[in-house]
N, C-alpha and C positions, 0 to 999 in steps of 0.2 A: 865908510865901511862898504866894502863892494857889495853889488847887488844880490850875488849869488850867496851871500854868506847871508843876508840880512832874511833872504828868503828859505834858508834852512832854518834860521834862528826861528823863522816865525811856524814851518811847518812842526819843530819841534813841540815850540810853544801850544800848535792846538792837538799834538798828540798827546802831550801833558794834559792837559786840562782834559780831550780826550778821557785821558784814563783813567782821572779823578773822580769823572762823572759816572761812567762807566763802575767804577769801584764803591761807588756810593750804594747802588743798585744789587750790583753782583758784585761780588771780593774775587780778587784776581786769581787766588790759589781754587775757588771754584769754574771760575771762566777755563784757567787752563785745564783743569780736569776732566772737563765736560769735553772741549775741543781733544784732547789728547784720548780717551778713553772710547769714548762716541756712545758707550751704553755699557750695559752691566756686563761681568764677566762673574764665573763661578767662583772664581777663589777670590773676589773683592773682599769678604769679608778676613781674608788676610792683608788684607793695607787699609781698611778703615780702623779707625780707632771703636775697641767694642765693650763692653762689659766682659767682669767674668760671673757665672752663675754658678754656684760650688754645689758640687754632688751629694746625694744622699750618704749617713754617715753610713750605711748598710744597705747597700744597693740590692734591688727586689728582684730576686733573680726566677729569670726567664728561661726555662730548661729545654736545652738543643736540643731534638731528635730531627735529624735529619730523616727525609721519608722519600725513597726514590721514585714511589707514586705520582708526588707533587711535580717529581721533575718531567715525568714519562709526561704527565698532565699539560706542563706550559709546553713542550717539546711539540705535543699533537696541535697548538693549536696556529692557525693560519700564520707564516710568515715567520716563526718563531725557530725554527729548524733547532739544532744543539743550541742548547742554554746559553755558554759560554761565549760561541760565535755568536750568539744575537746579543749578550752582554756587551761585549766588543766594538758591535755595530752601531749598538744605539747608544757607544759613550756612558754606558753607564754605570755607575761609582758603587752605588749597593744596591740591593733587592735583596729585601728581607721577605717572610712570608710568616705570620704567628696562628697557628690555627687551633683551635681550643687551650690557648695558653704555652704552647709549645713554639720552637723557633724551627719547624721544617723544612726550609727551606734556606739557605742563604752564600750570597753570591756576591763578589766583590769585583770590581774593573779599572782599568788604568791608576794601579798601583796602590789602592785603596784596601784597606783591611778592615777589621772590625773596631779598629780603634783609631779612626778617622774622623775627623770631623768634617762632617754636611753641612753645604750651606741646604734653607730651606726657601729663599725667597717673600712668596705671598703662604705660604705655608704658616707665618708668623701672624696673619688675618686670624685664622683658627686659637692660635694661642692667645693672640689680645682677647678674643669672645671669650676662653675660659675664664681670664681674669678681671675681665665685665662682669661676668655671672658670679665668682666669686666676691666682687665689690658690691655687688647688689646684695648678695646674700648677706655682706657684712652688715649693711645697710646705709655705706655710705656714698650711693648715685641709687636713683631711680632710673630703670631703663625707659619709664615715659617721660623723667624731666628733661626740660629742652636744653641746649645743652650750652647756652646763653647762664646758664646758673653760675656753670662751673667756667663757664670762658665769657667773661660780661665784654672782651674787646671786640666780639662780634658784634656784641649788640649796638656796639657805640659807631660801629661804624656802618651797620646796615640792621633795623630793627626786624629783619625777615628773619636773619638767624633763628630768634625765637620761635619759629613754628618747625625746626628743626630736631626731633628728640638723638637720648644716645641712642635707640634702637635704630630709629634711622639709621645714623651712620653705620650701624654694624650689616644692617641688611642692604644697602647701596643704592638709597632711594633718599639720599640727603638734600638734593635737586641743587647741591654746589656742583659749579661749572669743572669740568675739566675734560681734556683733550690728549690723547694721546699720539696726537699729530704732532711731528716732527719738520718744523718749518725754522727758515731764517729767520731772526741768528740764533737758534737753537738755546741760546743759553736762559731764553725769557719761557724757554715751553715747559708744561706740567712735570713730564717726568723726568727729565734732568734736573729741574729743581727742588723734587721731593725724595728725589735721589741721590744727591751728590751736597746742595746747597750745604753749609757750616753751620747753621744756624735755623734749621727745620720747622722750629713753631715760631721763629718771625713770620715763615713764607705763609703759614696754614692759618696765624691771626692775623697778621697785615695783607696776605695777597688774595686771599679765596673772595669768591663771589659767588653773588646769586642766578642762578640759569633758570630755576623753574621751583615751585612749590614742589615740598616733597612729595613722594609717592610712586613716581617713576625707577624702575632698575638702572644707576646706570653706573658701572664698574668705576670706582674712583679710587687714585691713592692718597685722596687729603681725607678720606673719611678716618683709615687710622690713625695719622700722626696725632688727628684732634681727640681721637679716643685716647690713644698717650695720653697726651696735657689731660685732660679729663682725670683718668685714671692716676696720676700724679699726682694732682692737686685735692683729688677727694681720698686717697690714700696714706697722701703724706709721705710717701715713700717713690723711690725711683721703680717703674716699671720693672726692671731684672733684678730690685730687692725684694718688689711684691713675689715674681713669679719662684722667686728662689724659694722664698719661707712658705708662701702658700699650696705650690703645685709641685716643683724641681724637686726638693728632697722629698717632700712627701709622698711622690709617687715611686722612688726606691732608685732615682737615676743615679748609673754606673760609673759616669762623669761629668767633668765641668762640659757645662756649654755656654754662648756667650750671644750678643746681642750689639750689632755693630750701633754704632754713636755718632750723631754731627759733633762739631768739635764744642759744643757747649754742655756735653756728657749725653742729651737727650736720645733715646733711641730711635732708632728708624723701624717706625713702627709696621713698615707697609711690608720688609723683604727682608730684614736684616738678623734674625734668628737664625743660631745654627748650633750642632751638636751632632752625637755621634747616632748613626741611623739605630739601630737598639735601643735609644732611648726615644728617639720619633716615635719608635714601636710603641714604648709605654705611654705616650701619650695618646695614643691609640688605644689603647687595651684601656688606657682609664674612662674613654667614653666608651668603647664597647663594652665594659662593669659598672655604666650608669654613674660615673664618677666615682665610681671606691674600690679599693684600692685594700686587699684583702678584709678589715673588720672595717676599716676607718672611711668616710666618706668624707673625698678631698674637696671634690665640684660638687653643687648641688645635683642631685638627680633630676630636680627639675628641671635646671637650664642645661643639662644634656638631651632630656628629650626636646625641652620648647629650640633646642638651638638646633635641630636634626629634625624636626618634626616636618610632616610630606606634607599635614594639613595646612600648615603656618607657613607652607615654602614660597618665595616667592616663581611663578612661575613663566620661564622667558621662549621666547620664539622658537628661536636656535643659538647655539654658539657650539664652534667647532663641531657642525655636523649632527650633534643629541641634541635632542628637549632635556636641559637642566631643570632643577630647584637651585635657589641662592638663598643661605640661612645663615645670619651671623658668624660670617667667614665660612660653611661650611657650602661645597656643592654638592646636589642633592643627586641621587643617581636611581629612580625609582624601580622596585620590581612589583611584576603583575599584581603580590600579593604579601601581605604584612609588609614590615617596617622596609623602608628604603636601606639601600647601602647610601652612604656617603663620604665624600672626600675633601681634603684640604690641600690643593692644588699649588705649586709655585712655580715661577718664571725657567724654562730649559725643562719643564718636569721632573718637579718634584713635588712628589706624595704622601698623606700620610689614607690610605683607601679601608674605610672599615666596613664590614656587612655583619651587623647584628644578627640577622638570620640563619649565617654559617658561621659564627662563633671566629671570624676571622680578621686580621691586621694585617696589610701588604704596604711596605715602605718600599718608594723608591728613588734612589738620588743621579745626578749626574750632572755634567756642565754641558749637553748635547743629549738630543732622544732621539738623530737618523731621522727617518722619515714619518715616527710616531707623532701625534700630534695628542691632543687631551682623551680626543674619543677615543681614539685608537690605545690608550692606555687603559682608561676606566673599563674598554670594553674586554682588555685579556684581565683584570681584575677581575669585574664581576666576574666571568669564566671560571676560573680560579676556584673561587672563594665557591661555586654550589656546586663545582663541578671533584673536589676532594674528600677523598673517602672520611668514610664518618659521619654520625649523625649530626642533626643541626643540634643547638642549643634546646633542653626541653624546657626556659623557659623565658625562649622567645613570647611575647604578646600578640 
């Protein structure tokens, strides 16, 4: 056999075995994904595979009055010029505005109408917390038990897990490792693999580790998938069949929304929610109503306030420019005096921004925000929200 041939036999040979190895690790339909895509894009949640969540049979309707005040309002403030133009600029899909229960405001972009569907990102952080607090309420997780109860393969592989609670993970102080560093060969880093991977609670039981006792704030996306399986397995039920029967029809939504999936059905608990921005609203409006939802109480009232609460918040340096709070998916946005506004934040900006004290709901979606960054959004919110006519709530606390 000539040499040249026995030497391709043999380079093919180790890229085989190569990719065997390789595939044992990572599956090759995730390797090319990861290489092909490089990070998230807004309409991913139209090429993943995703649940569907079926709408209210009698959606809880939410009465337009548009108010040309609101507009003159965002218009005057810095960098905002005509609505529209700044809709345009900053890419973005809706802006909704609900103020004492009214939709005054609403605005749509790059070919987006009212009956579009949003993705929402980390926006789905907030939605897991409500259906934490509703599982507690059922009684089936304690938010102090550790969460080695409900996931004993932590324990077997590293016995720290156990000083880990579920509220840990929801407050971001689980002290599991993760990096949002972006290194060679990309395909072994955090967020492409709690992102993309097929197979999502292999990566979050077999691959997570210990960095530090808990206590510490540090942004992670392995804290939700593990609240998923958590929430799974003390439910009994899939993630988007809990949130359907318990929160989705109950709070009067208008339509299906759905919840993107690794290929083993499980959701991606960390990004992968999305629906039509009017319903963002009402899940809005159902913590700004303390969880109920005209006569009926969906959320507990309590874990609306402990999960918004300034005193429970945790409180960090800086990020993006403010002094936050971080509360069970929610960021905390304090004013001088009574209750905080706060917000549920996702990747490109998107929001769901509530201020208890002006009676107000401000959704915003889009796959781009221009040169807006988080501050810069939360701060034409707040604006907004104390800055439109009307009295506040009179029975704010």
């Amino acid at each position: 056999m000539p040499i040249k041939k026995k030497v391709l036999i043999v380079v093919l040979a180790l890229v085989l075995i190569g990719v065997g190895i390789l595939h044992v690790n990572y599956p090759l339909p995730y390797v090319a994904r990861v290489m092909i895509d490089q990070g998230p894009d807004y309409d991913d949640f139209e090429t993943f595979p995703a649940s569907v969540i079926l709408p209210a049979d009698a959606p809880n309707p939410i009465p337009a009055e548009p108010d040309a005040r609101v507009i003159a309002l965002l218009e005057s403030y810095p960098g905002v010029g005509n609505v529209d133009d700044f809709v345009a600029s900053t890419e973005t899909s809706a802006l909704l505005v609900v103020r004492q229960g009214k939709l005054v405001l609403e605005r749509h972009g790059l070919g987006h109408d009212g009956n579009s569907i949003e993705n929402s990102f980390s926006v789905s952080k907030a939605v897991t917390s409500m259906l934490v607090g509703m599982a507690a309420e059922d009684g089936v997780l304690r938010l102090d038990a550790p969460i080695t109860d409900s996931l004993p393969e932590l324990r077997e592989r590293d016995q720290r897990f156990e000083a880990i609670t579920v509220e840990n993970l929801l407050d971001m102080v689980s002290g599991i490792a993760y990096s949002r560093e972006i290194r060679f060969p990309v395909i072994n880093n955090d967020d492409p693999l709690v992102y993309y991977h097929p197979d999502l609670a292999s990566v979050v039981l077999e691959r997570t580790e210990i960095a530090e006792p808990p206590g510490e704030f540090r942004y992670n996306n392995y804290n939700t998938p593990l609240l998923g399986l958590i929430l799974q397995r003390t439910t009994g039920r899939s993630v988007s069949e809990y949130l359907e029967q318990r929160i989705w029809k109950p709070i009067g939504s208008s339509a299906a929304a759905g919840w993107t999936t690794d290929q083993q059905g499980f959701e991606r608990m960390e990004s992968g929610f999305h629906a039509r921005a009017l319903d963002l609203a009402r899940l809005g409006l159902l913590y700004l109503d303390r969880g109920r939802v005209g006569d009926r109480q969906v959320v507990p009232e309590s874990w609306v306030l402990a999960s918004t609460d300034t005193k429970a918040k945790i409180e960090l340096e800086e990020y993006d420019g403010r002094r936050w709070g971080y509360r069970a998916g929610w960021w905390i946005v304090p004013r001088p005096e009574g209750p905080s506004d706060y917000a549920a934040i996702g990747h490109f900006g998107q929001f769901i921004y509530v201020s208890p004290q002006y009676d107000t709901v401000i959704v915003r979606n889009g796959p781009g925000r221009g040169e807006w960054g988080d501050r810069d959004w939360t701060a034409l919110f707040y604006f907004l929200a104390e800055g439109m006519p009307g009295l506040r709530r009179s029975s704010t606390p």
